[in-house]
C-alpha positions, 0 to 999 in steps of 0.5 A, spaced: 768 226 779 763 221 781 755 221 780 751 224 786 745 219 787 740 217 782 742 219 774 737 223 771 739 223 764 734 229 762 739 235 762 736 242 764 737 244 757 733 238 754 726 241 759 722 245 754 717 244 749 721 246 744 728 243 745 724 236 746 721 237 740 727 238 736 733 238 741 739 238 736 741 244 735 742 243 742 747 236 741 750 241 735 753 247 741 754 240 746 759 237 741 762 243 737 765 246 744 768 237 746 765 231 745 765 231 752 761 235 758 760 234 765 754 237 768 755 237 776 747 237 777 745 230 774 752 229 776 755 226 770 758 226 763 755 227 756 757 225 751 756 227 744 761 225 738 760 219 733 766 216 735 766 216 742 759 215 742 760 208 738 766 206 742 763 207 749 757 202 747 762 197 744 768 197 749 765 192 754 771 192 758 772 198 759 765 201 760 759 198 764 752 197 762 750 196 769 748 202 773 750 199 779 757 200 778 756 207 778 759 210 784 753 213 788 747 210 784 740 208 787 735 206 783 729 209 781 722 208 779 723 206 772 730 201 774 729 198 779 725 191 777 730 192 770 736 191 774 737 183 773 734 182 766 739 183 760 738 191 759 743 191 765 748 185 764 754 186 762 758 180 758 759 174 759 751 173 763 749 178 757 750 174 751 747 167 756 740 170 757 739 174 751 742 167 747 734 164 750 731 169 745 735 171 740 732 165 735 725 168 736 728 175 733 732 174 727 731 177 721 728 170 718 724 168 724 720 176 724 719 175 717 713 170 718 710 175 722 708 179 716 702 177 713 700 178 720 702 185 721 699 188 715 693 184 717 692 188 724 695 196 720 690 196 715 684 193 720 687 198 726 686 204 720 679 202 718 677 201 725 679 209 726 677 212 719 671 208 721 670 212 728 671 219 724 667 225 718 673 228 715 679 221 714 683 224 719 686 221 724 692 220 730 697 216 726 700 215 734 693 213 736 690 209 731 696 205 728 704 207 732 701 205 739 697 199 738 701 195 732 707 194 736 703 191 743 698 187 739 705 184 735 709 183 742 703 180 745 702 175 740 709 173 741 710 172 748 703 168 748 699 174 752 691 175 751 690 181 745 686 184 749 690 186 755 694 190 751 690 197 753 692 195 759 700 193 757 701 199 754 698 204 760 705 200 764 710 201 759 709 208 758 708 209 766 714 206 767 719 211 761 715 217 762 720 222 764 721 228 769 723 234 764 719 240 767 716 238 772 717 240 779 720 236 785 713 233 788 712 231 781 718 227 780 716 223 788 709 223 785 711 219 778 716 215 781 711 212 785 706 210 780 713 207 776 713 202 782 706 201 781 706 200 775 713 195 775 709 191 780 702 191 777 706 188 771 710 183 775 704 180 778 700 180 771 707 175 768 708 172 775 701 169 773 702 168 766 710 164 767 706 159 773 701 157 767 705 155 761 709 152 766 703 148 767 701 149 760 707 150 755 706 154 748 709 156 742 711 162 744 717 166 748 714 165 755 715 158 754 721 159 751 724 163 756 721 158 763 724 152 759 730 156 757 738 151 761 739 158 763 739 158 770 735 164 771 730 165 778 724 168 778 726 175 778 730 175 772 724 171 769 719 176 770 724 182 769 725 178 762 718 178 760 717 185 762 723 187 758 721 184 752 714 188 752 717 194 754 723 195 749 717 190 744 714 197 744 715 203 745 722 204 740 717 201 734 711 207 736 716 212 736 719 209 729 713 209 726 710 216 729 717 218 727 717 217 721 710 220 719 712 226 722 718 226 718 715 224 711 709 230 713 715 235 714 719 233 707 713 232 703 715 226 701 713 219 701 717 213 699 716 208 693 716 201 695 725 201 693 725 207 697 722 205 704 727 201 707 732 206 706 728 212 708 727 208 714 734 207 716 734 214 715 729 216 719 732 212 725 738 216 724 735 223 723 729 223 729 733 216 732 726 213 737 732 213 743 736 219 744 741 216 749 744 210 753 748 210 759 755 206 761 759 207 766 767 208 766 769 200 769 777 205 771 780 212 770 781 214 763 784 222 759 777 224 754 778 230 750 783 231 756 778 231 760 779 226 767 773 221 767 774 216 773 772 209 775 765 209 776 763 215 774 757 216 768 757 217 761 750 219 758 751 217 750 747 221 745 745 217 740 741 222 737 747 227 737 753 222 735 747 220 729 747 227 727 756 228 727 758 231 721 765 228 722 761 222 720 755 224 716 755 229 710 749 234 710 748 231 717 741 236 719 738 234 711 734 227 711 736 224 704 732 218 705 736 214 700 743 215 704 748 211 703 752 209 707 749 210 713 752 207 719 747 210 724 747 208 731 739 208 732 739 201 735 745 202 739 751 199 738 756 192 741 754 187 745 747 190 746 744 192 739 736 192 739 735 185 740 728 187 737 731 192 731 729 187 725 722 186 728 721 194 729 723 195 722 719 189 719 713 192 723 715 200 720 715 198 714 710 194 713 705 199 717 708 205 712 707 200 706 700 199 707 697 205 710 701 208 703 698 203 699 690 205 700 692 212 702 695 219 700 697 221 708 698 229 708 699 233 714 694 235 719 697 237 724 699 244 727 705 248 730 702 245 736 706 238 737 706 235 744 713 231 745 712 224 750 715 226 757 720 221 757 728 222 758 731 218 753 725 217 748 724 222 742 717 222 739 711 226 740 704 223 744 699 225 738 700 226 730 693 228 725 694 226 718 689 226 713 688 219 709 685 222 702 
């Protein structure tokens, strides 16, 4: 079998409020009738199984990265100015560019961001508080939304008061096109273009300034990086960084509030990097990522021919009983837990210790000044995106 043009990762079943909201029940059917299923109208294989999910990320020999492999492929709005950064490298060019920032993102290196992080979660919670009557507040707006692009902006060296602005291109550039007509679809993917240049010609400016002007920061790091990278793959860069350097912790964060809202449960400060991981597990920020079979292989019995594509659901494998007890239970100090939420292999979330860092910190402080209870409805509206889990808005009550 053989993909049939642009990928569409959002399969029919997925379209609907409800489903997007909680689509595991879904991922549950999918995985119990075969771990593997081909869908003719997106023209690709779904896959649904821990096991197989964790092997197709970390067999980089037999299972491209690269959407260019795929047989049909064409690149749509949201893909085509990603094709040449990392996101989309397969070893060994891989390893070489994600080795010019790796240092930036260690464990030990976000670390010193802390104090700066917990500055901005209080000050961006007091500035909404102050804005309102009755101490409720859209945790997504207020807090989940802002953090994350203030802390990569301050990274890459761009000017903190862009961020609005940042922010407006990434979710353009992920939105999804579940539910939405034809005409829609052309109509988004246009604005994605858009969106892709407006943000190429804003760092297009930024890399011919610290060429000029070098600084501490990642843009700096990556225009003097021995890595023989050309423009393109520069300004790919940049915009991966902020892309990827929001997006997944807006959605961690917003995730876990919701979570903890559902549970009536808030974690003591031995419990939050436990219930972090848990909630990665349990509403993972990404649902799925793609490869493509480099040659012909039998799955399940199933023939999956060279250059055909594979959708891994994340959000399914993290949900497997085969590997997980109690799967469908949050247990916020579950242990083991070897969940995939920031994927798996040589392209684990090179951001992951920064998102943690920054969920548990934000979690840490708003808990520490305030009780946050639930104020929102049966009402929640889930992000239009097709393989990002999370919800556009969420009010608590900060008592």
């Amino acid at each position: 079998m053989s993909s049939a043009g642009p990928l569409l990762t959002f399969p029919d079943a997925l379209a609907a409020r409800e489903r997007r909201l909680d689509p595991f029940d879904w991922y549950a059917d999918r995985r119990g009738a075969s771990p593997l299923h081909w869908d003719p109208d997106r023209g690709c294989w779904d896959v649904f199984s821990y096991d197989e999910v964790k092997r197709m990320l970390g067999d980089d020999e037999t299972f491209s990265v690269d959407p260019r492999n795929a047989s049909g492929f064409q690149p749509a709005g949201d893909q085509a100015f990603l094709l040449e950064t990392m996101l989309f490298q397969d070893p060994p060019k891989h390893d070489r560019t994600r080795d010019v920032v790796d240092e930036f993102f260690r464990p030990s290196a976000v670390k010193s961001l802390e104090p700066f992080i917990a500055e901005e979660s209080r000050r961006l919670v007091e500035e909404a508080l102050a804005e309102r009557e009755d101490d409720v507040i859209d945790v997504v707006d207020a807090l989940a939304y802002p953090l994350p692009v203030i802390v990569i902006a301050k990274l890459l060296g761009v000017p903190a008061e862009d961020r609005d602005q940042f922010k407006q291109w990434s979710d353009t550039i992920v939105e999804g096109t579940a539910g939405e007509e034809e005409a829609d679809a052309a109509d988004l993917q246009q604005r994605q273009m858009e969106a892709g240049m407006a943000l190429a010609n804003y760092f297009r400016e930024l890399v011919a300034d610290r060429q000029e002007n070098p600084a501490e920061d990642l843009v700096t790091r990556i225009v003097q990086a021995d890595a023989d990278l050309n423009e393109t793959e520069i300004l790919g860069f940049c915009m991966l960084l902020l892309i990827a350097g929001n997006i997944t912790t807006t959605n961690l964060l917003t995730n876990a509030v919701r979570i903890f809202g559902e549970e009536a449960y808030w974690p003591a400060a031995g419990q939050r990097d436990t219930a972090i991981e848990e909630v990665l597990r349990y509403r993972a920020p990404v649902q799925s990522m793609t490869r493509v079979a480099r040659e012909d292989l039998t799955i399940d019995g199933k023939r999956v021919e060279a250059g055909d594509t594979l959708v891994c659901w994340l959000g399914a494998a993290n949900r497997d009983p085969a590997q997980f007890a109690d799967p469908d239970t949050f247990v916020p100090d579950r242990r083991p837990n070897q969940h995939l939420g920031f994927g798996y292999g040589t392209h684990y979330c090179l951001g992951a210790p920064l998102a943690r860092l920054e969920a548990s910190v934000a979690l840490r402080e708003l808990g520490a000044e305030y009780e946050v209870t639930p104020a929102w409805g049966d009402d929640l509206d889930p992000i239009d995106s097709s393989f990002l889990h999370g919800v556009r808005s969420l009010p608590v009550r900060l008592d």
